[in-house]
mmCIF file of the C-alpha atoms, coordinates in Angstrom:
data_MODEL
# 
_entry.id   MODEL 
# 
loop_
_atom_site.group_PDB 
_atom_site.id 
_atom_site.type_symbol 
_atom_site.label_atom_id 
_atom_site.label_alt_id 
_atom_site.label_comp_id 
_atom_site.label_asym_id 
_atom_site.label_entity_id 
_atom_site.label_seq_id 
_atom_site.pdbx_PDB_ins_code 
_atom_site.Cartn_x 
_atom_site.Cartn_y 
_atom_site.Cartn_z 
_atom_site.occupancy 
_atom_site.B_iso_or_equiv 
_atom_site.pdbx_formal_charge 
_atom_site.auth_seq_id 
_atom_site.auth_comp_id 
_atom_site.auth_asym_id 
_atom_site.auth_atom_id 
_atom_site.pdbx_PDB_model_num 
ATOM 1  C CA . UNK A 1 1  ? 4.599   -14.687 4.887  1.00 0.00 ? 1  UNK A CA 1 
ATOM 2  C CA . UNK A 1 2  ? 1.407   -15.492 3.343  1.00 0.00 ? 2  UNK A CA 1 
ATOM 3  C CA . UNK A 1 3  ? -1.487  -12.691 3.501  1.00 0.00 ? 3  UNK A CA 1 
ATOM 4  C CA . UNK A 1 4  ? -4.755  -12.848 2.511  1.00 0.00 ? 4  UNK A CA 1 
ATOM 5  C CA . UNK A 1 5  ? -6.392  -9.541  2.184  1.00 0.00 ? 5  UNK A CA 1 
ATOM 6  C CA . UNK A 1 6  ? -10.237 -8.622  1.098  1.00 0.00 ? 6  UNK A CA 1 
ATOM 7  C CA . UNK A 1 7  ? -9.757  -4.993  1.601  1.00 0.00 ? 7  UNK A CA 1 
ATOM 8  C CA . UNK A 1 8  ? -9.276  -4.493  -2.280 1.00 0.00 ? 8  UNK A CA 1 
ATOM 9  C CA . UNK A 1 9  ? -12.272 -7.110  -3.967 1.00 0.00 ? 9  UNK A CA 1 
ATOM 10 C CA . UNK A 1 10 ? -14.669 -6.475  -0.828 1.00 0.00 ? 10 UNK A CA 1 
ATOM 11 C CA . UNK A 1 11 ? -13.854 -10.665 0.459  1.00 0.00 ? 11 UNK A CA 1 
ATOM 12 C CA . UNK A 1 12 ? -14.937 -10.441 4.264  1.00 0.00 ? 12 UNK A CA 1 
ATOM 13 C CA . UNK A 1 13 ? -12.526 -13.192 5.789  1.00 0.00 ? 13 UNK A CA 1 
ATOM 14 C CA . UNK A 1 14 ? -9.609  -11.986 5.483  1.00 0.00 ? 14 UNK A CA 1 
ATOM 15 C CA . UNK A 1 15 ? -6.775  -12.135 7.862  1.00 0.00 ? 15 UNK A CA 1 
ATOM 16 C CA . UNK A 1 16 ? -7.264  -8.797  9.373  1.00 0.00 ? 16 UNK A CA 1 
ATOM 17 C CA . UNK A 1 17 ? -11.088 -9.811  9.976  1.00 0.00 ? 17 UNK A CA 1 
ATOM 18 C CA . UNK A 1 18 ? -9.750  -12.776 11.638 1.00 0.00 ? 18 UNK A CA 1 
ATOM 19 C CA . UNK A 1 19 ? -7.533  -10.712 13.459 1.00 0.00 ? 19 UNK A CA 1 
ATOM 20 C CA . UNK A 1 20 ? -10.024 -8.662  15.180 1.00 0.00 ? 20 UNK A CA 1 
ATOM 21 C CA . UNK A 1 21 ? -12.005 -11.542 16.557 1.00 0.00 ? 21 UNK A CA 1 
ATOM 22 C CA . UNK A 1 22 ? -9.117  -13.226 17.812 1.00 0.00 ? 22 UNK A CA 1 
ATOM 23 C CA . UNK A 1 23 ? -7.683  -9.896  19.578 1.00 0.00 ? 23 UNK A CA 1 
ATOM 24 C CA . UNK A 1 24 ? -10.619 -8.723  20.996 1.00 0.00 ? 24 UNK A CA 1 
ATOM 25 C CA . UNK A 1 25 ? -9.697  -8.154  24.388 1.00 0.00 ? 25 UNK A CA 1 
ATOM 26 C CA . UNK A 1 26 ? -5.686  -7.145  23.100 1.00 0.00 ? 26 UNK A CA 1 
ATOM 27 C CA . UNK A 1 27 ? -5.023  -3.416  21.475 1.00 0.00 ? 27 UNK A CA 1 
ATOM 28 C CA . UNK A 1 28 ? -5.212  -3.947  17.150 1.00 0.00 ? 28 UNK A CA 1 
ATOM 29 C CA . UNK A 1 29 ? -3.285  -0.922  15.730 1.00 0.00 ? 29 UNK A CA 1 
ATOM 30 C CA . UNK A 1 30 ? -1.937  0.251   12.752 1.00 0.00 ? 30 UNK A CA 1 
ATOM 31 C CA . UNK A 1 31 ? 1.673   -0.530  14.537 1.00 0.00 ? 31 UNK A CA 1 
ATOM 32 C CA . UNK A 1 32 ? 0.933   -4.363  14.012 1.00 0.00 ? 32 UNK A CA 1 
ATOM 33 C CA . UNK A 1 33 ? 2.642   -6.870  11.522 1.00 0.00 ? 33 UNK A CA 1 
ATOM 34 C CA . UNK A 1 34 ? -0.410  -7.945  10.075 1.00 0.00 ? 34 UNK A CA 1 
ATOM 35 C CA . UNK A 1 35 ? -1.539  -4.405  9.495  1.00 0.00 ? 35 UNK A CA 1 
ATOM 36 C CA . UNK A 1 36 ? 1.334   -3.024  7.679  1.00 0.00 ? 36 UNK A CA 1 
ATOM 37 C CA . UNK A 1 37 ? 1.568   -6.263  5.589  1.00 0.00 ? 37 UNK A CA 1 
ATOM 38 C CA . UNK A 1 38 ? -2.123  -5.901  4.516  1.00 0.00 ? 38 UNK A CA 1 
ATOM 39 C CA . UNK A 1 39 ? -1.994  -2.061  3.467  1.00 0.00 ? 39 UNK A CA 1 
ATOM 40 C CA . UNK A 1 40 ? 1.452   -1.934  2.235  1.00 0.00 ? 40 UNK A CA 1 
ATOM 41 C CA . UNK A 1 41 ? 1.351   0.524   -1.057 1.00 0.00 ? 41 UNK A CA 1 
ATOM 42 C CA . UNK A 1 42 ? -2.756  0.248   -0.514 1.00 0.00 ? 42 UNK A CA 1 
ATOM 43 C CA . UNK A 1 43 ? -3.381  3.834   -0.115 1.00 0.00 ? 43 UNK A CA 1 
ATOM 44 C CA . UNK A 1 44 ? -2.517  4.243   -3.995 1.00 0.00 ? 44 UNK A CA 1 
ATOM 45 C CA . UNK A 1 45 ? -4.477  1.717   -5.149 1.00 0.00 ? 45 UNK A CA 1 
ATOM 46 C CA . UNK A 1 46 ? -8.096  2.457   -6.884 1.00 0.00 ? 46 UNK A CA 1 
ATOM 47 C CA . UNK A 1 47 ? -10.384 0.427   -5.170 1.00 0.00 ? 47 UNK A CA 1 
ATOM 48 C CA . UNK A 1 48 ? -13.628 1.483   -7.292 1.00 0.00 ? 48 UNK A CA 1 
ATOM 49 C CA . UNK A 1 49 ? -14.093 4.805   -9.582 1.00 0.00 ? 49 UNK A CA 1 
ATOM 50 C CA . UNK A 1 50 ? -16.371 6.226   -6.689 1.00 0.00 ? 50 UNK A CA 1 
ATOM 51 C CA . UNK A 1 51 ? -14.029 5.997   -4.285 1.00 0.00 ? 51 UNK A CA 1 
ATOM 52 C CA . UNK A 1 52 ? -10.494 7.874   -3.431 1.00 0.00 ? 52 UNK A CA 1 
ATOM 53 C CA . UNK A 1 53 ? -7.486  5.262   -3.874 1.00 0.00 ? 53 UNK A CA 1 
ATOM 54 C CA . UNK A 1 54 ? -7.186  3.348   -1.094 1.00 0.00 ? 54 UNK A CA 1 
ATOM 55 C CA . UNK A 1 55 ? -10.543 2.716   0.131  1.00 0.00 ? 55 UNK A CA 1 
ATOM 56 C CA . UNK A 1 56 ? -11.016 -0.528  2.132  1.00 0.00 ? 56 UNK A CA 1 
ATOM 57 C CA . UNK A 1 57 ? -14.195 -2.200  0.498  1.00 0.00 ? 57 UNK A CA 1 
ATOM 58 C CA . UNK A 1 58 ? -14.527 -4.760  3.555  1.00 0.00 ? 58 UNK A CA 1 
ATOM 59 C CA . UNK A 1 59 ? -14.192 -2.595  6.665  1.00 0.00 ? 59 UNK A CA 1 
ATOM 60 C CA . UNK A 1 60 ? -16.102 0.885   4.383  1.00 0.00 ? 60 UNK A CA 1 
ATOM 61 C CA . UNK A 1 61 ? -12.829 3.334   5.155  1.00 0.00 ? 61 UNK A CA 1 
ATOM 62 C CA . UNK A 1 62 ? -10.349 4.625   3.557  1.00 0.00 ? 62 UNK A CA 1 
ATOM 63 C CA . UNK A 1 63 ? -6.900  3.782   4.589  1.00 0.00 ? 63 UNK A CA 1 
ATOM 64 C CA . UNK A 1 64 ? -4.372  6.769   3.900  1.00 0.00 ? 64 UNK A CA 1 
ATOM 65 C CA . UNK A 1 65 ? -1.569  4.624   5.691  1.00 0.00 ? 65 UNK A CA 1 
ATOM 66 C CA . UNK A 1 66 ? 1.686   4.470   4.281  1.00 0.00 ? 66 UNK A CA 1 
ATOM 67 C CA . UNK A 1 67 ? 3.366   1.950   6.481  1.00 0.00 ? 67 UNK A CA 1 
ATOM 68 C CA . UNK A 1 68 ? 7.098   1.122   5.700  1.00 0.00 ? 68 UNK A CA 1 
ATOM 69 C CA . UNK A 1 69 ? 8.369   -2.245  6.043  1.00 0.00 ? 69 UNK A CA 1 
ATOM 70 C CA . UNK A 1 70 ? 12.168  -2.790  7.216  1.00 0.00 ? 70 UNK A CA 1 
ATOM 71 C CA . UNK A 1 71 ? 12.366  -6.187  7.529  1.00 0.00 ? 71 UNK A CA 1 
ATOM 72 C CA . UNK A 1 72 ? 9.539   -7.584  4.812  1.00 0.00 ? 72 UNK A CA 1 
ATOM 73 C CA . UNK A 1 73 ? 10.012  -6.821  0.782  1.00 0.00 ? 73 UNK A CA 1 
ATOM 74 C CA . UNK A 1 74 ? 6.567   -7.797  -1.636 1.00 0.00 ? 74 UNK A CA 1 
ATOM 75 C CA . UNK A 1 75 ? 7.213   -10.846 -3.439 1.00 0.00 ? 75 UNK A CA 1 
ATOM 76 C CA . UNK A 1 76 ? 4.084   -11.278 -4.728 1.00 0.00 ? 76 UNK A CA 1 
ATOM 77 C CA . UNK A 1 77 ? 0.057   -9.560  -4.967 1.00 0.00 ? 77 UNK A CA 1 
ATOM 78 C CA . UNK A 1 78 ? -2.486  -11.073 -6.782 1.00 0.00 ? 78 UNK A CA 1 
ATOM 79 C CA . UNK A 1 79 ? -3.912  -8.982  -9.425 1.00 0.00 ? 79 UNK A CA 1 
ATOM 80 C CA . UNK A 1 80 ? -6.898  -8.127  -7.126 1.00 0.00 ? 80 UNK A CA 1 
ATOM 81 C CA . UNK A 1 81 ? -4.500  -8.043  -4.258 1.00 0.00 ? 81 UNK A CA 1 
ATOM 82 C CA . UNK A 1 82 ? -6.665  -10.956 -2.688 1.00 0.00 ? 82 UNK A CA 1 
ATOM 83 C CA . UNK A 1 83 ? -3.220  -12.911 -1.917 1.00 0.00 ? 83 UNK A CA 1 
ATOM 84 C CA . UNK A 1 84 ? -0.598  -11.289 -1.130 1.00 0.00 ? 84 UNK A CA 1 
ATOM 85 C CA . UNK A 1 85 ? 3.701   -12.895 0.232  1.00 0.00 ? 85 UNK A CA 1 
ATOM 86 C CA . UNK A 1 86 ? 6.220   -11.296 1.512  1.00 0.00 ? 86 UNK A CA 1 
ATOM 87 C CA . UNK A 1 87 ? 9.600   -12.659 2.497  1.00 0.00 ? 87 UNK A CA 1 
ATOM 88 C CA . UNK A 1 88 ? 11.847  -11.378 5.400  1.00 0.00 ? 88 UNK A CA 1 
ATOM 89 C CA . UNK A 1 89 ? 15.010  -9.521  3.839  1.00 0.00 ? 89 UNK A CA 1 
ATOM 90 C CA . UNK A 1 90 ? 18.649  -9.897  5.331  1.00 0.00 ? 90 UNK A CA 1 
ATOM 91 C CA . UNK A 1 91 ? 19.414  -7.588  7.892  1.00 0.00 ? 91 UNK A CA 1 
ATOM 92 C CA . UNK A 1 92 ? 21.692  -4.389  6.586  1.00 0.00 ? 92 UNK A CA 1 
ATOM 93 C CA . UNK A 1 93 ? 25.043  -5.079  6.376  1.00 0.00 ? 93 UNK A CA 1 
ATOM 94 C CA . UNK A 1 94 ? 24.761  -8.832  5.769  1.00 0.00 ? 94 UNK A CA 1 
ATOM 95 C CA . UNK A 1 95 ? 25.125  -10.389 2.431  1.00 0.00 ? 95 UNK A CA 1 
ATOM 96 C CA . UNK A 1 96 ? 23.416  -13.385 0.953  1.00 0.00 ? 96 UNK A CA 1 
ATOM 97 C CA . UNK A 1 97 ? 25.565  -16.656 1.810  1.00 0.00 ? 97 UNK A CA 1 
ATOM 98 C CA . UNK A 1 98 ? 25.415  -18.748 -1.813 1.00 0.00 ? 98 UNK A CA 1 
ATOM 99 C CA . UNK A 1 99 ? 26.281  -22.171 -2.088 1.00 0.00 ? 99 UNK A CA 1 
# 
């Protein structure tokens, strides 16, 4: 899963801004895929020396959040955590079927 994510360079169309627009009438929570995607291991990250870690530079909070993922692992953030892909992992107790 692809994410792109301003929170860290201060980039104001990201996919939580688009989010919000599109969900306007719907509840957005911190409970939501796109959520926990986009602040995954964010609340540790320094955002700018003035600021605590974690401190959204798009939406002017910070986000203490720790969510946990159980069925996404990182496979790759961009050095300014601008992009940001995750892949689904195999359910527990299931191996990887190689050819």
């Amino acid at each position: 899963m692809l994410i792109v994510f301003g929170g860290a360079t201060g980039f104001h169309l990201d996919d939580l801004a688009h989010s919000h627009e599109m969900a306007r009438d719907a509840l957005f929570s911190d409970q939501s895929l796109l959520f926990k995607l986009s602040y995954k291991g964010f609340a540790d990250l320094p955002t700018r020396p003035s600021d605590h870690p974690g401190f959204d530079l798009v939406r002017q909070h910070p986000v203490p959040y720790r969510p946990t993922l159980t069925h996404f692992a990182e496979a790759f953030t961009s050095e300014h955590w601008l992009v940001r892909i995750f892949e689904v992992t195999p359910p527990a107790g299931e191996e990887e079927e190689t050819e």
